[in-house]
N, CA, C and O of each residue as an XYZ file, in Angstrom:
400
protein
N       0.849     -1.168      0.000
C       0.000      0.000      0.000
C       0.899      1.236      0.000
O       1.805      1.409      0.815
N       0.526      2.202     -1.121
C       1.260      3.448     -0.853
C       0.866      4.611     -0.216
O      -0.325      4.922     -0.200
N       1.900      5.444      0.428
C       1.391      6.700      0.772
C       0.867      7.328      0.595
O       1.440      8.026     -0.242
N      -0.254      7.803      0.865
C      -0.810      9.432      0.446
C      -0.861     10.468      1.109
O      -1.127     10.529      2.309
N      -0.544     11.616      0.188
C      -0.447     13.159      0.591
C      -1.467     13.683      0.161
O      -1.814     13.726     -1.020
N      -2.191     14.251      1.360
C      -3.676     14.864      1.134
C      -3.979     15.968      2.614
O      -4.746     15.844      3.569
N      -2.957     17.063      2.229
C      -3.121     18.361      3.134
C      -4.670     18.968      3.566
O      -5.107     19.987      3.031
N      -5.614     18.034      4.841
C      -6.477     18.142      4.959
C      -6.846     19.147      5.873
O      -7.332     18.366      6.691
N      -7.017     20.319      6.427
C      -7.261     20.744      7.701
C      -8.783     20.779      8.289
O      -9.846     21.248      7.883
N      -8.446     20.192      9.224
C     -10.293     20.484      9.921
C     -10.499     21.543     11.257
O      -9.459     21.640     11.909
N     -11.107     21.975     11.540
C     -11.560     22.308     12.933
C     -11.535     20.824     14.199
O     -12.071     19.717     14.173
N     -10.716     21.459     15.113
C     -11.296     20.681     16.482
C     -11.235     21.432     17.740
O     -11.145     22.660     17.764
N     -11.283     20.700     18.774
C     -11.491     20.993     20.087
C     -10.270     22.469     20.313
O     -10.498     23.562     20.832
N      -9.091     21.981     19.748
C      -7.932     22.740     20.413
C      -7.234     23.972     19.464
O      -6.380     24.849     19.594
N      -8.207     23.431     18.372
C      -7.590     24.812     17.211
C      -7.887     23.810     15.725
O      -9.022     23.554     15.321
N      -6.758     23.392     15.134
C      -6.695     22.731     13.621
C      -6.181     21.645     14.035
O      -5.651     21.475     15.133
N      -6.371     20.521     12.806
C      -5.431     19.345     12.600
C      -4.985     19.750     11.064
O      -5.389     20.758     10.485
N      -4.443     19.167     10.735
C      -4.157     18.689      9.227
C      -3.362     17.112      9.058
O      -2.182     16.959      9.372
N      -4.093     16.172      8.595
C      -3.499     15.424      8.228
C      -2.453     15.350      6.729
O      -3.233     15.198      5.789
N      -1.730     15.378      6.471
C      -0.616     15.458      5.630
C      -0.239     14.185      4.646
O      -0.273     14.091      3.420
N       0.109     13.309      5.603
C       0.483     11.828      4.958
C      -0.144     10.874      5.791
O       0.014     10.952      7.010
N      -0.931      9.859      5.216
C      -1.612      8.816      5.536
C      -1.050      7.240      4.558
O      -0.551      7.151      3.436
N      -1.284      6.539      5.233
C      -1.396      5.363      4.299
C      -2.585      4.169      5.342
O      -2.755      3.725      6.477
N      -3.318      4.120      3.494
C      -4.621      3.723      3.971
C      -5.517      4.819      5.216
O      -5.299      6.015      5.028
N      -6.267      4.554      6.162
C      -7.054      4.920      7.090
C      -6.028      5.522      8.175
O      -6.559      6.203      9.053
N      -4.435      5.343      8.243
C      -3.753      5.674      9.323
C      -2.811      6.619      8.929
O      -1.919      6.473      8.094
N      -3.209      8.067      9.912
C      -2.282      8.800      9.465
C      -0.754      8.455      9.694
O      -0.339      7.563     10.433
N       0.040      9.356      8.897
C       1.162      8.909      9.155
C       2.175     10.561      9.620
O       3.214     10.456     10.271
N       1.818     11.502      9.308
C       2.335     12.630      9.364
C       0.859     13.875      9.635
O      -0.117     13.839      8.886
N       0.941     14.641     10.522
C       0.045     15.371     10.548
C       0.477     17.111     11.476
O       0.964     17.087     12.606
N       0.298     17.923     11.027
C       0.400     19.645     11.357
C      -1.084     19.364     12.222
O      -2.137     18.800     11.925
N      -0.516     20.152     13.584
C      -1.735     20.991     14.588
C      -1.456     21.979     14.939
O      -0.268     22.249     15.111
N      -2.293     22.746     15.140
C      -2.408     24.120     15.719
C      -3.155     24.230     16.763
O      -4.269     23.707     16.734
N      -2.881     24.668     17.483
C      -3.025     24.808     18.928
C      -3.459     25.700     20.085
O      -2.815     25.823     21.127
N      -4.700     26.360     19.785
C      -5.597     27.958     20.326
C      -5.745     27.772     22.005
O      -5.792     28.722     22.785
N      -5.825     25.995     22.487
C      -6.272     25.884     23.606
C      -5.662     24.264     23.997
O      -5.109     23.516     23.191
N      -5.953     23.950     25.573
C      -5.372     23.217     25.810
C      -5.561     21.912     24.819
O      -6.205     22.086     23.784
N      -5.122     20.861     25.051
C      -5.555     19.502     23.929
C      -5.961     18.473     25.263
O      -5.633     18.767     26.413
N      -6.585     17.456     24.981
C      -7.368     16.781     25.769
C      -6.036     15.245     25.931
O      -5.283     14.991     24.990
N      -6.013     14.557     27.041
C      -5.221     13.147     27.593
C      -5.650     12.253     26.173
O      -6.734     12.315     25.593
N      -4.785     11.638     25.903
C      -5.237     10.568     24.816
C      -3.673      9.757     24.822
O      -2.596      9.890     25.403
N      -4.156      9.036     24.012
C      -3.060      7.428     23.843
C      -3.089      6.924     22.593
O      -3.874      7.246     21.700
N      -2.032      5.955     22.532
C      -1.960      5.696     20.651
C      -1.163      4.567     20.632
O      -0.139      4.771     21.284
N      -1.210      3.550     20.191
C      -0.579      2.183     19.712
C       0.951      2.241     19.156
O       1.855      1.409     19.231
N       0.890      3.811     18.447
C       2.665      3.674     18.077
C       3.059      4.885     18.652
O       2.210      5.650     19.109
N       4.364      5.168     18.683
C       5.269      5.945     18.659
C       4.619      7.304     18.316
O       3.732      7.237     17.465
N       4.906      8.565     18.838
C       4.428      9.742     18.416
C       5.879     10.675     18.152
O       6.582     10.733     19.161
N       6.265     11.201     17.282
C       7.593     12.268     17.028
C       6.601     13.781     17.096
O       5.660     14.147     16.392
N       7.195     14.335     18.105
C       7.086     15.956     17.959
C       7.962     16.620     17.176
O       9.091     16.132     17.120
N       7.706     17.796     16.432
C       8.408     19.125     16.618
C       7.640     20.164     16.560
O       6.624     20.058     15.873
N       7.891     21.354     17.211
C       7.393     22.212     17.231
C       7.778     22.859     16.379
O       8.987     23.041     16.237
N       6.686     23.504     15.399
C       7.019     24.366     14.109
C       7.090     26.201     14.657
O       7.768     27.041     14.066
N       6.278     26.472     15.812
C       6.306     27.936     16.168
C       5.605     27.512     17.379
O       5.224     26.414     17.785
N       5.519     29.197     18.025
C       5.456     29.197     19.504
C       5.631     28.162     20.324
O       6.298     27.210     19.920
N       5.115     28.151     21.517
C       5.211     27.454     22.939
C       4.231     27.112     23.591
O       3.097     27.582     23.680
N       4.932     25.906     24.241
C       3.737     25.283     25.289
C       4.648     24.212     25.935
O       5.858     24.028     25.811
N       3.772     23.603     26.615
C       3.760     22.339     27.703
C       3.136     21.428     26.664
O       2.070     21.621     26.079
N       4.142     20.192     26.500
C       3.658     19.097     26.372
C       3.449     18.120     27.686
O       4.272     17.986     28.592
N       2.476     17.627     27.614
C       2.617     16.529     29.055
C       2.649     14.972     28.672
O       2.006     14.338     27.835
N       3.530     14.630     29.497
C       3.848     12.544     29.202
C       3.906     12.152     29.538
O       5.078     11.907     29.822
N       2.613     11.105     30.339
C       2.593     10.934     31.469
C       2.705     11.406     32.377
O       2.294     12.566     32.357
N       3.098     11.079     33.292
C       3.509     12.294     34.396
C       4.424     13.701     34.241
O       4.148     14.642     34.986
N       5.216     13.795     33.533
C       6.334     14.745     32.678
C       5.510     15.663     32.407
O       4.319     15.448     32.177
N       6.030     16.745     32.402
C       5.487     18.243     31.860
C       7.165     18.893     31.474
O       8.167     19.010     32.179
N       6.942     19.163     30.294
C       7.954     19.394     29.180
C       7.813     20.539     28.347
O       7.208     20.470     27.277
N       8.428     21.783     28.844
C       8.471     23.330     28.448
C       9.095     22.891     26.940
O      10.148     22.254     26.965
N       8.618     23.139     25.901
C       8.889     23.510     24.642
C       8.407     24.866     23.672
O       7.247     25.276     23.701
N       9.384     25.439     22.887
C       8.903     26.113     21.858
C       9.775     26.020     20.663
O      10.857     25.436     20.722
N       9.208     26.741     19.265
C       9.889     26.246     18.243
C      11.395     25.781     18.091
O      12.400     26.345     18.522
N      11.275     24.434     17.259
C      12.447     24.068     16.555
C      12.750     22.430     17.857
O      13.386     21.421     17.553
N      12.245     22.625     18.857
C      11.916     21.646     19.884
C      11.288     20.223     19.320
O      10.428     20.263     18.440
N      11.731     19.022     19.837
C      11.341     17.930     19.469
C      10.975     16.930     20.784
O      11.585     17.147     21.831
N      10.167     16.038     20.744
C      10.171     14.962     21.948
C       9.541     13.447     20.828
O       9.026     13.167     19.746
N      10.024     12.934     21.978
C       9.145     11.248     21.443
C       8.149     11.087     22.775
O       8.266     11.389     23.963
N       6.866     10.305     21.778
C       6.050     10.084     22.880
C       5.841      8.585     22.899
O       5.224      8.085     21.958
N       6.314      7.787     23.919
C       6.193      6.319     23.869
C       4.709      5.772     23.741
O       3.820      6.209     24.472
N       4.435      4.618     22.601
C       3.023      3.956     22.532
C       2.521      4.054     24.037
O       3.213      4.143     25.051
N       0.752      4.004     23.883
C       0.391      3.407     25.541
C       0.675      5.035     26.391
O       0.873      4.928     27.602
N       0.688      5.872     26.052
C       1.318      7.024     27.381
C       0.315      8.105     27.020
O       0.158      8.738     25.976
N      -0.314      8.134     28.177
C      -1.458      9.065     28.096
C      -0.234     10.626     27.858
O       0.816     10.779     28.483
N      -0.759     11.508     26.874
C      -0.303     13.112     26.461
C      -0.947     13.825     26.087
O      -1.724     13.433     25.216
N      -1.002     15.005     26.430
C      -1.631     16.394     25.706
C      -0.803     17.256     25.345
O       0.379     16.991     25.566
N      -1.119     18.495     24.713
C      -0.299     19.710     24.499
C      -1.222     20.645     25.004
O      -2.448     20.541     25.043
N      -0.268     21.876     25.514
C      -0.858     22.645     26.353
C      -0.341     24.170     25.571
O       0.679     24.518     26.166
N      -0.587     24.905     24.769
C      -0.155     25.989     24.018
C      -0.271     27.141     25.093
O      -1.270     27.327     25.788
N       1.142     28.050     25.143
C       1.011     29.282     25.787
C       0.611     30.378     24.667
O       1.560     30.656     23.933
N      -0.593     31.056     24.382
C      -0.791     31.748     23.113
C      -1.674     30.379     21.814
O      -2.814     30.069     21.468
N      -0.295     29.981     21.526
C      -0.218     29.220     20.457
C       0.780     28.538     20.142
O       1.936     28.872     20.400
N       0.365     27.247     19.398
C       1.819     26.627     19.243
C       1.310     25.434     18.004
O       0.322     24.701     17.988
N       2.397     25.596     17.045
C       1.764     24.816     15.801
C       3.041     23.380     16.466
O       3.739     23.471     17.476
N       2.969     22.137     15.451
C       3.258     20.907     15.611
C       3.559     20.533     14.590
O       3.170     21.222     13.646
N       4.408     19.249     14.265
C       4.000     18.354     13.443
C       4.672     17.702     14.403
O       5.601     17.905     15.185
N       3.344     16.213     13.877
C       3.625     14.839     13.947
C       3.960     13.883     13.000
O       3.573     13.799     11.834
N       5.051     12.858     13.892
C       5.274     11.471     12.910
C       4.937     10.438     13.590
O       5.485     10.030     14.614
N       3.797      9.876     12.898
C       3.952      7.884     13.831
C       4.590      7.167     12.657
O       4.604      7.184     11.426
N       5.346      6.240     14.161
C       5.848      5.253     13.826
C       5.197      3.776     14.696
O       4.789      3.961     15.843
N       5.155      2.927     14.343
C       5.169      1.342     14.748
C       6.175      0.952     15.731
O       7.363      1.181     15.505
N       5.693      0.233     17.081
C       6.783     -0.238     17.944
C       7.805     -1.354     17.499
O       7.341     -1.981     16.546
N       8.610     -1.642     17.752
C       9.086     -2.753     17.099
C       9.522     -3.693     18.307
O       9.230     -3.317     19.442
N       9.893     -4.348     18.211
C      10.016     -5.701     19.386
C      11.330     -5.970     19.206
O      11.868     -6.874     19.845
């Protein structure tokens, strides 16, 4: 199955998403923007941050992690996280698959 690039943006809870790169039903790369806090959630693979502009608190698990642009973190499968924007703070994400 190949990749697709399909720069989608929607409205949500915390500002924008955009999904970017998907293959099949699972994204694989995605831009957020960030007006307000983001809600605890969890995910089966690997999450790659960077921050594209401004600042915030990411939280990981227990961790609370001051970032602003050009900033990166990994978020381990299974680990409850949010982002917490001071102002604003755009993103991109990469999943990846755990490996054994």
């Amino acid at each position: 199955m190949s990749d697709t690039v399909h720069p989608t943006r929607r409205p949500t809870s915390f500002g924008w998403l955009e999904v970017t790169v998907s293959r099949g039903d699972e994204p694989l790369v995605e831009r957020l923007g960030f007006e307000r806090n983001g809600r605890a959630h969890r995910h089966d693979m690997w999450e790659h941050c960077r921050v594209v502009s401004g600042r915030g608190t990411i939280v990981v698990g227990e961790d609370r992690v001051a970032v602003e642009a050009g900033d990166t973190c990994q978020i381990p499968p299974h680990t409850d996280h949010w982002m917490e924007p001071d102002g604003w703070m755009e993103i991109v994400l990469m999943y990846t698959h755990p490996t054994d």
